[in-house]
C-alpha positions in Angstrom: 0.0 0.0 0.0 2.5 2.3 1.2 4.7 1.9 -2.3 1.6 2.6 -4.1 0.9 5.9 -2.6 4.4 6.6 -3.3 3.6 6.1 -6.8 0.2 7.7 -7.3 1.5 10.5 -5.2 4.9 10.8 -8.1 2.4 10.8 -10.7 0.2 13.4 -9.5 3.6 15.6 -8.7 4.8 14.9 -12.4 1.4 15.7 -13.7 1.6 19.6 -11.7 5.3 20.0 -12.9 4.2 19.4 -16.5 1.3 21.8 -15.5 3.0 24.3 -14.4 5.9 24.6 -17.4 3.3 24.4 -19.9 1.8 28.0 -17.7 5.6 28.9 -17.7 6.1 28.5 -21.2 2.9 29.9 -22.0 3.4 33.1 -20.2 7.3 33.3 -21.6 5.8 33.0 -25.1 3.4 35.8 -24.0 6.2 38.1 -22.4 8.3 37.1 -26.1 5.4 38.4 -28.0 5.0 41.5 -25.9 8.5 42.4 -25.6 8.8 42.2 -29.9 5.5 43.7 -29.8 6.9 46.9 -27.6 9.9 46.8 -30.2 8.7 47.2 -33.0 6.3 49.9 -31.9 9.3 52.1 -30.8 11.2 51.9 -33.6 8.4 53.0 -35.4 8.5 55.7 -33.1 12.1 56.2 -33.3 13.6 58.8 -36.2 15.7 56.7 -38.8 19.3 57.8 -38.3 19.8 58.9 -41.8 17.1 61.1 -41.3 18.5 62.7 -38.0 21.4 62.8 -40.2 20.4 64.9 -43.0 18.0 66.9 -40.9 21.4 68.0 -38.7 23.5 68.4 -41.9 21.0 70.9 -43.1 20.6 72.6 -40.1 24.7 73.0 -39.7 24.7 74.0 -43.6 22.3 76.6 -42.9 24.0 77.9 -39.6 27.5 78.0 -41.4 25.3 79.8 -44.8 24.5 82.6 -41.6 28.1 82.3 -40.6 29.8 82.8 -43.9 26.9 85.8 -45.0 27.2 87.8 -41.6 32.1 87.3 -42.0 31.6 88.4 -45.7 29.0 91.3 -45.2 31.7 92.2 -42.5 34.3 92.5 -45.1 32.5 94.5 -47.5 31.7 97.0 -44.9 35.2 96.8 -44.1 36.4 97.2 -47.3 34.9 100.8 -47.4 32.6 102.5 -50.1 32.3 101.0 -53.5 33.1 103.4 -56.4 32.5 102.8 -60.1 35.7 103.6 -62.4 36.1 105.8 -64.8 34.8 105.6 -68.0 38.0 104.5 -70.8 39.1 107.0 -73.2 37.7 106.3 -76.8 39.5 103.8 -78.7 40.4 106.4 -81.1 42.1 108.6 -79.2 44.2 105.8 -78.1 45.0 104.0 -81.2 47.6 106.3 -83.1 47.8 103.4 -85.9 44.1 102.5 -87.8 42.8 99.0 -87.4 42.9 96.5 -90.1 39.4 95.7 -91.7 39.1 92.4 -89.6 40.1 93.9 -86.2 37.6 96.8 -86.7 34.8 93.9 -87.5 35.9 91.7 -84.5 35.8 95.3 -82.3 32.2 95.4 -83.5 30.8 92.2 -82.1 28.7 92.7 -78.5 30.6 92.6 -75.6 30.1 88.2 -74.2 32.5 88.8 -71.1 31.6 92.0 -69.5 33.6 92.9 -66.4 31.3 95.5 -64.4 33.3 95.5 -61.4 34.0 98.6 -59.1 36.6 99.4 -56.8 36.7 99.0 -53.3 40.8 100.8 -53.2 41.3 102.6 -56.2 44.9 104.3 -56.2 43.7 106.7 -58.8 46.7 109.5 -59.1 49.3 106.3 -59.3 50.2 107.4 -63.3 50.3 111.2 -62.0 49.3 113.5 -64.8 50.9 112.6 -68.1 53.7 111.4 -66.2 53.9 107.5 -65.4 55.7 106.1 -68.7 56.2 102.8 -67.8 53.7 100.8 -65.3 54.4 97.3 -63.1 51.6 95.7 -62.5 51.2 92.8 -60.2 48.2 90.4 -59.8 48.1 89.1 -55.6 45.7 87.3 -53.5 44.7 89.5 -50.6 46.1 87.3 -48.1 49.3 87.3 -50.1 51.2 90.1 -47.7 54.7 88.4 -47.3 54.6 88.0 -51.4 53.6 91.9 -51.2 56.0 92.5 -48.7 58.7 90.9 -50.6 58.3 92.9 -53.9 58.7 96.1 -51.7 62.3 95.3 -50.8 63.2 93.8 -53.8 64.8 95.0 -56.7 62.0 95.6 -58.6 60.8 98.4 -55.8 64.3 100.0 -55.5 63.7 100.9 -59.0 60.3 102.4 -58.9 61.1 104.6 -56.5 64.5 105.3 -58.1 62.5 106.6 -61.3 59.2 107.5 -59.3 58.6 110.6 -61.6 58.3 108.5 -64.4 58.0 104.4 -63.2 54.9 103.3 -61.1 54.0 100.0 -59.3 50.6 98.1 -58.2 49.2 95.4 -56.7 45.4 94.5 -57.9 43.7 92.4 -55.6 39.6 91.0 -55.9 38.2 90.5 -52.3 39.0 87.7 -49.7 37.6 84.3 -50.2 35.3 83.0 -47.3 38.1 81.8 -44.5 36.0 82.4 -41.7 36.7 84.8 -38.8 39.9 85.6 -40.8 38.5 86.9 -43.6 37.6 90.1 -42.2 41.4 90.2 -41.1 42.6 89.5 -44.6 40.6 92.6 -45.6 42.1 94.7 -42.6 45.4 93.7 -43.5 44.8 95.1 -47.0 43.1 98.3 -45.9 46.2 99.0 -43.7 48.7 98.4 -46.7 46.7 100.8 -49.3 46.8 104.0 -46.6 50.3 103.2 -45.8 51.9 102.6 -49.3 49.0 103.5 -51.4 49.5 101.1 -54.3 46.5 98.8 -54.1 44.2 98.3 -56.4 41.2 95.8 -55.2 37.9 95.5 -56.9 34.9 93.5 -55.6 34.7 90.2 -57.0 35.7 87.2 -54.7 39.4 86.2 -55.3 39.8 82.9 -56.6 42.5 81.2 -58.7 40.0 79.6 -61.0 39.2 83.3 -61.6 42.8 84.9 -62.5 40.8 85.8 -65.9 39.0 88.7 -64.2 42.1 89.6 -62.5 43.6 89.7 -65.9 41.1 92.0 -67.7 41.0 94.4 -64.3 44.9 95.2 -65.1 44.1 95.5 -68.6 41.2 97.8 -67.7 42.7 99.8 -65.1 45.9 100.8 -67.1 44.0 101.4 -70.1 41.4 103.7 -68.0 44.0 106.0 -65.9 47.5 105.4 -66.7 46.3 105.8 -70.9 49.2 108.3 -71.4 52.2 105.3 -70.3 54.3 104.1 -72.9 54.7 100.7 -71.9 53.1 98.4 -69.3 55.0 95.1 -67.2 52.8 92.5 -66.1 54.6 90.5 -62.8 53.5 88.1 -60.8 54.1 88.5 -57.0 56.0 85.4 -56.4 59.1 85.7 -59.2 62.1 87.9 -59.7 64.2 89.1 -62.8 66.9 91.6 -63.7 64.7 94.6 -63.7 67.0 96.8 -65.8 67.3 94.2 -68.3 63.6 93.3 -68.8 63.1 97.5 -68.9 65.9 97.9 -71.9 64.3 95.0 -73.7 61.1 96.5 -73.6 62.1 100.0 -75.0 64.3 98.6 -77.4 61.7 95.9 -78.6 59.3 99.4 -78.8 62.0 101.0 -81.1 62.6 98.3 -83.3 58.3 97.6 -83.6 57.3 100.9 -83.8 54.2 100.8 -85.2 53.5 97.4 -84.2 51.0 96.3 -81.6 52.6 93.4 -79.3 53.4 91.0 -76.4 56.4 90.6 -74.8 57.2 87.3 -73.3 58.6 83.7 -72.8 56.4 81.8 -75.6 55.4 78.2 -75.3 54.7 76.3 -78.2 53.4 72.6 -78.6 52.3 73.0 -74.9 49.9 69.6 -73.9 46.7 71.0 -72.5 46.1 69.7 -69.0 43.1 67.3 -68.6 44.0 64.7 -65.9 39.9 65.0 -65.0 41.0 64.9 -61.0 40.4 68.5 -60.7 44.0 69.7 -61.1 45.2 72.9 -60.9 45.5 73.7 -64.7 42.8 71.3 -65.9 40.9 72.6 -69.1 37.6 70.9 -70.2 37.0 69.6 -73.8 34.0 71.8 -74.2 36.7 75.0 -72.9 39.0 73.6 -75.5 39.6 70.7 -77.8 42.7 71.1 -78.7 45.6 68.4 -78.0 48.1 71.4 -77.5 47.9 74.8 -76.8 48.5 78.1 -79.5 51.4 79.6 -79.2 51.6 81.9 -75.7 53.6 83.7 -73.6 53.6 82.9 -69.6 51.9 85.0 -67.7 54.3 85.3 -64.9 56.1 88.7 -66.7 54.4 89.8 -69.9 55.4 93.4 -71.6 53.1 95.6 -74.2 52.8 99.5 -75.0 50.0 100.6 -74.0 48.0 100.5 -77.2 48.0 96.7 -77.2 46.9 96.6 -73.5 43.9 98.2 -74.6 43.0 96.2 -77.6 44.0 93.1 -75.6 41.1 94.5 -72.8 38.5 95.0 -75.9 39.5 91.7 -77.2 38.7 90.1 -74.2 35.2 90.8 -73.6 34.6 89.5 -77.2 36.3 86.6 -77.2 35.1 83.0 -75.9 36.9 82.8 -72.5 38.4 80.3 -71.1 39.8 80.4 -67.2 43.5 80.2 -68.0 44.7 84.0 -68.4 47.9 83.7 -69.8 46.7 81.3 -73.0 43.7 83.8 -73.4 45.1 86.6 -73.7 48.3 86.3 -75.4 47.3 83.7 -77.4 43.2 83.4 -78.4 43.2 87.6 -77.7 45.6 88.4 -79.4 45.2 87.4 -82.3 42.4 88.5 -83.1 43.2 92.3 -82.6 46.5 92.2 -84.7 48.7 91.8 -81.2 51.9 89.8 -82.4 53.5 87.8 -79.6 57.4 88.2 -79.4 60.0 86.1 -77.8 63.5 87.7 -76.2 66.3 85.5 -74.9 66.6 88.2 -72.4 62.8 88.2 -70.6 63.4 85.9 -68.4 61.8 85.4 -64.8 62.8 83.4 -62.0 60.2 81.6 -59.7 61.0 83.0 -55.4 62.5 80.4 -53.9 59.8 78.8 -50.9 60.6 81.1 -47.9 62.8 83.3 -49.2 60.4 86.3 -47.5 61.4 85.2 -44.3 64.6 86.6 -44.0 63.5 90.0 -45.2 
């Protein structure tokens, strides 16, 4: 008896365990479902992180938009008062020798490449009246000041001011690029250096590299528009040197010998490959730009020479001709062209590039 209770009494315990998991099991299943169930609903609920992502990239986009309009309205109130130029003298008056029958009908043609641009430091009196024979001038970024700075102790300087009366010397700058806080110091920087050694030149369009062209036509225009009684302008960049008595006596002579000829002085590059590596590099030209294997004939921009006469039919020329970004090529060789302006090599006009640094131990 007593073994059979044992038994019926094992039975009825294995009976409640079973029981009792299948209520466990049951009520795990339940707390599974409800537990997925509470997922789910809260990633519903939850943003998608490409979503937060994009919503906090346009919010920073717009907060640095606020941040780059508020530095650059800074610099243009720092840059001072705007002024329109002058208007240029009539090509007539300037032009002592009558255009060719094709240079009068290119002259003709509307204006594709207008360049509208005022002056925020305009050193107006820098030719003097019916003085200035022979004019430097010298494209610079604004933040360029140790190039600047290097130019006024150079060589280059000593001579200018040796031969003030008759020799002048500027630097034409567009405005700062957006740098943030520091662009409104770039533009201090500058407005300190025109009052103090008055030979800047800065007109307001942004200063970028792949926009040296307007750079280009602003020199063109400025010499042609207030220094129109020079003999002979000198185009130098700010980061080269040459033997500045050399390049002047190879200028005048070259005027002597071409008297009646309109022309640019330079070191001419022929069979030069146009630059398409298609990474962006510095110098790349598209095929629609150009689709050419090699380059025209042109003279490097780094020192370029011309009378006057050819500056300004060189400035006409290039608000008629289809531009592309690369100054140098343009002018001297797709401008000039077209407005009679014969390029010339010298063995003398040479330039030679500032060695990395050398401003340091001014």
């Amino acid at each position: 008896m007593l073994n059979d209770g044992i038994m019926v009494t094992h039975i009825l315990a294995k009976q409640a365990i079973k029981k009792y998991l299948r209520i466990c099991n049951l009520r795990l299943k339940l707390l599974l479902l409800l537990t997925m169930m509470t997922v789910c609903i809260l990633l519903q609920q939850r943003p998608r992180k490409d979503v937060l992502n994009a919503t906090a990239i346009r919010q920073r986009q717009l907060q640095n938009d606020m941040i780059q309009s508020q530095e650059i309205n800074m610099t243009l109130t720092l840059a001072g008062t705007l002024k329109h130029g002058a208007s240029l003298p009539r090509l007539t008056d300037v032009l002592t020798v009558p255009s060719s029958p094709s240079v009068a009908e290119f002259l003709s043609k509307p204006i594709i490449n207008p360049h509208p641009y005022g002056y925020y430091h305009n050193t107006e009196t820098a030719c003097g009246t019916n003085k200035t024979k022979l004019l430097f001038v010298i494209p610079s970024a604004p933040d360029n000041f140790d190039q600047r700075k290097w130019v006024r102790n150079s060589d280059l300087w000593k001579f200018v001011k040796k031969y003030s009366t008759n020799v002048s010397l500027l630097f034409f700058l567009g405005l700062p690029s957006y740098k943030g806080a520091e662009t409104h110091h770039i533009q201090l920087v500058v407005n300190y250096e025109s009052a103090v050694f008055k030979d800047i030149v800065q007109a307001n369009f942004t200063d970028k590299y792949h926009d040296i062209l307007l750079k280009a036509q602003l020199m063109l225009k400025w010499a042609s528009t207030y220094c129109y009684n020079a003999t002979y302008v000198i185009r130098s960049d700010d980061d080269i040197t040459f033997d500045v008595e050399k390049i002047v006596n190879t200028i005048l002579e070259t005027g002597r010998r071409y008297r009646d000829v309109n022309f640019i002085l330079g070191s001419v590059k022929s069979k030069y490959r146009v630059a398409r590596s298609g990474d962006g590099e510095k110098n790349d030209v598209s095929f629609e730009d150009y689709p050419g294997e090699f380059w025209p004939p042109f003279a490097l921009g780094g020192l370029l020479g011309y009378p006057l006469r050819s500056v300004r039919l060189l400035y006409e020329a290039s608000l008629r001709q289809k531009a592309i970004w690369l100054d140098d090529v343009y002018i001297t060789a797709m401008c000039a062209p077209r407005v009679n302006v014969t390029l010339l090599d010298d063995t003398r006009w040479r330039m030679f590039h500032t060695p990395p640094g050398l401003h340091e131990y001014i």
